[in-house]
C-alpha positions as CSV (number, residue, x, y, z in Angstrom):
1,X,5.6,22.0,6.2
2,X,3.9,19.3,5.7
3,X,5.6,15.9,4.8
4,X,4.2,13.4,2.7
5,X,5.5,9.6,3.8
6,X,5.7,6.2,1.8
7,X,5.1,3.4,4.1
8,X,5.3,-0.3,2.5
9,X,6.7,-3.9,2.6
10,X,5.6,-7.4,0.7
11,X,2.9,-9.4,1.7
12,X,2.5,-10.5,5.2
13,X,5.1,-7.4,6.1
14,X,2.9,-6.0,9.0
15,X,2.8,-2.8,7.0
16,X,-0.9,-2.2,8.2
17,X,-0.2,-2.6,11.7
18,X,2.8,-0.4,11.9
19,X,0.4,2.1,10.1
20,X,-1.9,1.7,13.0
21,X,0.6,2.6,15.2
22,X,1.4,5.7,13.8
23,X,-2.3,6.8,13.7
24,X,-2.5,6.3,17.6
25,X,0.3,9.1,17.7
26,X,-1.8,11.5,15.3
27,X,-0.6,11.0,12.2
28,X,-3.2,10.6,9.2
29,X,-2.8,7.6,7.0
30,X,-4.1,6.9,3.6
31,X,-4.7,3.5,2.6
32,X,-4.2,2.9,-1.0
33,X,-6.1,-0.6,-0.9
34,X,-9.0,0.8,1.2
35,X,-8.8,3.5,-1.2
36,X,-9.0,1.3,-4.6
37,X,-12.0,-0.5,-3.6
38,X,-13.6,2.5,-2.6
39,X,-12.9,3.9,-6.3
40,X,-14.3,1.0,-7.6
41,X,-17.9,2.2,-6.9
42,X,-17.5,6.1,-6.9
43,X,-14.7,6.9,-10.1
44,X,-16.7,6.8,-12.8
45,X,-13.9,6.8,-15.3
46,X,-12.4,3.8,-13.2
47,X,-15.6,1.9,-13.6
48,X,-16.1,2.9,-17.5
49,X,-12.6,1.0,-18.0
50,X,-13.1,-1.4,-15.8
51,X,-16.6,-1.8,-18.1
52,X,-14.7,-1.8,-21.2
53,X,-11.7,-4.3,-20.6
54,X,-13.7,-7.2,-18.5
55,X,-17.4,-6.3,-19.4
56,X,-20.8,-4.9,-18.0
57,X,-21.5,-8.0,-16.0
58,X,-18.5,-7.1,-13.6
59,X,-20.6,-4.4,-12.5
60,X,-24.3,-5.3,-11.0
61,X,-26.6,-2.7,-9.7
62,X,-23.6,-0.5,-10.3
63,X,-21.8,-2.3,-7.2
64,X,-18.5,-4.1,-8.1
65,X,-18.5,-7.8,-8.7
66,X,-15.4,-8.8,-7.2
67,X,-15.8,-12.2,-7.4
68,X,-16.4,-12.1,-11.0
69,X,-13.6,-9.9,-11.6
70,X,-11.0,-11.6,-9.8
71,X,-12.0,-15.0,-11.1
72,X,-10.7,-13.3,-14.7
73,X,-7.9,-11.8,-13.5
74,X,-6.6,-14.7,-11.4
75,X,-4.0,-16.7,-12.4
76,X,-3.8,-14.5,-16.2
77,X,-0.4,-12.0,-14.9
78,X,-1.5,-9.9,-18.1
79,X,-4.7,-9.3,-17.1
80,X,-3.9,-8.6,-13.5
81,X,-1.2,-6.0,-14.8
82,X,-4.3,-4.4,-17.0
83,X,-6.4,-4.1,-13.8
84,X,-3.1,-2.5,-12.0
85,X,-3.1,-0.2,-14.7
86,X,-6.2,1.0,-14.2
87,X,-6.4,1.3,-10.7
88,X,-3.3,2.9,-10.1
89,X,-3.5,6.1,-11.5
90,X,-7.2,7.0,-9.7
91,X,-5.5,6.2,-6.9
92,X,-2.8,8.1,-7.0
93,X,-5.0,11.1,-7.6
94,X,-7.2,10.4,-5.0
95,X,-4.2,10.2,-2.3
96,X,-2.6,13.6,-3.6
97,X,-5.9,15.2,-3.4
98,X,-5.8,13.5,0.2
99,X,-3.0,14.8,0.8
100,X,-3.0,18.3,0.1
101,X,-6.3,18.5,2.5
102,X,-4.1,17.4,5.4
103,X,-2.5,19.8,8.2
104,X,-0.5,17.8,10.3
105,X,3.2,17.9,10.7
106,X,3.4,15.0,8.4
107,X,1.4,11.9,6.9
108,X,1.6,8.6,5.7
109,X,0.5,7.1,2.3
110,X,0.5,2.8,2.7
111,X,0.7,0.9,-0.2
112,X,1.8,-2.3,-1.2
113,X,3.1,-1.4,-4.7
114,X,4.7,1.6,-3.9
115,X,7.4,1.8,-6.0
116,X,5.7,-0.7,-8.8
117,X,3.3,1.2,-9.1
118,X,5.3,4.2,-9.5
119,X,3.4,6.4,-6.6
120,X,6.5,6.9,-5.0
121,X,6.7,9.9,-7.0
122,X,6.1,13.0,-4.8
123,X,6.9,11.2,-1.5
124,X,9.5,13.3,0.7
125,X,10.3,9.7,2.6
126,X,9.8,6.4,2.2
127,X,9.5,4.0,5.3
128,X,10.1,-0.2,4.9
129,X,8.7,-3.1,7.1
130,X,11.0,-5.3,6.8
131,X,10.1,-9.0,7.9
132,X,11.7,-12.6,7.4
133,X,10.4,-14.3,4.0
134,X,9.3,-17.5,5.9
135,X,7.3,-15.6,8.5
136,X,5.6,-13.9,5.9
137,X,4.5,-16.9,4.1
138,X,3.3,-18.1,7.7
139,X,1.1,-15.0,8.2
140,X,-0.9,-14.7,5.2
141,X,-1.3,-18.7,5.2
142,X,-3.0,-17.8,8.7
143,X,-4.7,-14.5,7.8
144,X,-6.1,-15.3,4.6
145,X,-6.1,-19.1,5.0
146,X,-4.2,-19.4,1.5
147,X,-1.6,-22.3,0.5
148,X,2.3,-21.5,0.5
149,X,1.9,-21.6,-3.2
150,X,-1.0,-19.3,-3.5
151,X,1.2,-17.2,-0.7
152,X,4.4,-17.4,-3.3
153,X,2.8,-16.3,-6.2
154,X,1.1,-13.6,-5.1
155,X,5.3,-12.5,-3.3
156,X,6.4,-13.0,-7.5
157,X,4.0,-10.5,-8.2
158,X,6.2,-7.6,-5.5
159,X,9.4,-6.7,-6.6
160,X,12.1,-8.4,-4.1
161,X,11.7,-7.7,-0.5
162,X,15.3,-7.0,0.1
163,X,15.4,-4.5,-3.1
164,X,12.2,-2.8,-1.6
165,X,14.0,-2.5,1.8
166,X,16.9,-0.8,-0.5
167,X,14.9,1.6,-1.8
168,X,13.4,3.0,1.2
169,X,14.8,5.9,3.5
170,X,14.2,4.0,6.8
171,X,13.4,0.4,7.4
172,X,11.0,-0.7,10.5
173,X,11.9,-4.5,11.4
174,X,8.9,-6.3,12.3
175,X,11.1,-10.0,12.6
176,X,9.0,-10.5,16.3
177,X,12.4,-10.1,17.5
178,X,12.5,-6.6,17.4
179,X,9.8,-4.4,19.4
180,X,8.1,-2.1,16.7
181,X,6.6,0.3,19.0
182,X,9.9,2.1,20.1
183,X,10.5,2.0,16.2
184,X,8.1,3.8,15.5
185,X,8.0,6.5,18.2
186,X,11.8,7.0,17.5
187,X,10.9,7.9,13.8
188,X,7.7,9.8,14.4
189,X,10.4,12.0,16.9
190,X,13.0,12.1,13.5
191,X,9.6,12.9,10.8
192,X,8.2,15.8,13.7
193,X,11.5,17.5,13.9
194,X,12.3,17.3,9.6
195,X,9.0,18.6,9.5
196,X,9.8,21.5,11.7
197,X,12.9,22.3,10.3
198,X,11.4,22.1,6.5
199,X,14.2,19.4,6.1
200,X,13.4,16.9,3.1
201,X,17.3,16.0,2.7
């Protein structure tokens, strides 16, 4: 049978680069923010409400205006939730549909908002990266060349970290303390052999 896998963390988490990982073993992964902006241009229902709630002008040559359509959403939590909202549920669809074209022993969904977005639902497992809140902050300062505030408010936006990490099945520690790679091969074994047995307890 073939499992269907969770795989998050907050920001700055490393959950992309564990996901890399476990495509170098086989595994396919579906990225739900790769995803998104792909649905941006080709959902036409997506870009109808997209249309609707922040205008025509978001949208020129029928290509997405990010820009434009973060600089409304940024810094207003109600209309960011709105564009969650809509995003979400294309998304979803588009990874089940995904999904249920796959063949491999198992696969892996990655998404920040998991469980806020409510696309848990349907997941056999759900894996964790689970990283120190300071060396998060220092990461996406680096990678996106943001401020620790910017970094913060984007964190208040996750549910807690440490509730996340409660709510998955297995937790991945990427602290740079712990080596990731034998993590990872160690659960791929434990997900191959589940899979095998048709075990989802």
């Amino acid at each position: 049978m073939v499992l269907k896998i969770g795989l998050t963390g907050g920001i700055g988490s490393g959950k992309t680069t564990v996901a890399k990982i476990f495509e170098l073993l086989g595994v396919p992964v579906y990225y739900a923010d790769s995803a998104s902006k792909r649905l941006y241009h080709t959902d036409p229902e997506l870009k109808a409400n997209l249309k609707m709630h922040f205008g025509n002008d978001i949208y020129q040559n029928e290509m997405l205006d990010r820009q434009k359509l973060a600089s409304y959403v940024f810094g207003d939590p109600a209309k960011l939730e709105l564009l969650n909202r809509l995003v979400h549920p294309p998304t979803i669809r588009d990874a089940e549909a995904w999904m249920k074209g796959q063949t491999a022993h198992y696969v892996i969904k990655e998404a920040a908002l998991l469980f806020e977005s409510g696309s848990v639902a349907g997941l056999d497992y759900v894996i964790g990266v689970q990283t120190p809140k300071a060396l998060r902050i220092h990461r996406v300062m680096q990678r996106d060349g943001a401020t620790r505030e910017e970094v913060l408010a984007r964190m208040a936006r996750q549910i807690d970290a440490d509730m996340k990490m409660r709510l998955c099945d297995y937790v991945i520690q990427n602290d740079e303390q712990s080596l990731i790679i034998p993590q990872v091969l160690a659960l791929h074994e434990r997900l191959l052999q589940k899979s095998l047995d048709g075990n989802t307890d």
